[in-house]
C-alpha positions in Angstrom: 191.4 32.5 260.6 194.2 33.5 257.5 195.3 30.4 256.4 199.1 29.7 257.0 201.9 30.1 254.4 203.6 26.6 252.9 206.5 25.4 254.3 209.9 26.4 252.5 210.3 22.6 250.7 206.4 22.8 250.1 206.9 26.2 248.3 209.9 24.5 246.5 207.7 21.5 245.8 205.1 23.3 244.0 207.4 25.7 242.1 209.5 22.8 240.4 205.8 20.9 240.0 204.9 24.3 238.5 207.8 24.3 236.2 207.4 20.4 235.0 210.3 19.0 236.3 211.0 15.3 237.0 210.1 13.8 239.9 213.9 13.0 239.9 215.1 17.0 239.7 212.4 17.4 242.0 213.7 15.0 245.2 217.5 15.9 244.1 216.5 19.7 244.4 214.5 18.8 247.9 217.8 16.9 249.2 220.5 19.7 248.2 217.8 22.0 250.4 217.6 19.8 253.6 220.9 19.1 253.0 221.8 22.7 253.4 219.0 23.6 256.3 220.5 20.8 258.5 224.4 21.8 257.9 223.7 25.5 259.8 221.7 23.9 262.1 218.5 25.1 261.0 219.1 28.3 260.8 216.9 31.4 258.6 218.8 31.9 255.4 218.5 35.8 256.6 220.5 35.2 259.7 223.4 33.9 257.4 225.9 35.3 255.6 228.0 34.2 252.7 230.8 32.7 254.9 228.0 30.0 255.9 227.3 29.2 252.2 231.1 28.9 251.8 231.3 26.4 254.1 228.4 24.4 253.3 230.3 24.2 249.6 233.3 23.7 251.0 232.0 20.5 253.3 230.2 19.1 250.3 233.8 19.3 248.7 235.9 17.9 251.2 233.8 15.7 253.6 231.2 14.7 251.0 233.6 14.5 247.5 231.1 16.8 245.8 232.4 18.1 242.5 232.5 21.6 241.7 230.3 20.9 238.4 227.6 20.0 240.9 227.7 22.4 243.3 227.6 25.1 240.1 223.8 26.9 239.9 224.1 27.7 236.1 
């Protein structure tokens, strides 16, 4: 039987444990991730477009008082 791939967050898990991070980076990064899943619903990232990001940002902005500095990837 092929074993099953890891879970998205489990895949994120191990690649910030990979990469050394705090176990503070780690459950902030985990959060911003469920955060987003659970905003569209649980939909696949594939299914979305870039009008669904937009309005995850913007409802961390207005609904949430989310600064931009946060939100920024870089």
């Amino acid at each position: 039987m092929q074993e099953c791939p890891n879970k998205l967050l489990e895949q994120v898990q191990d690649t910030i444990r990979l990469k050394d991070y705090s176990y503070k980076i780690e459950k902030s990064y985990i959060d911003w991730i469920r955060r987003y899943i659970f905003f569209d619903d649980k939909r696949h990232s594939k299914d979305m477009e870039s009008a669904e990001i937009e309005a995850f940002l913007t409802h961390l902005a207005v609904k949430e008082n989310v600064t931009a500095s946060t939100q920024n990837p870089s």
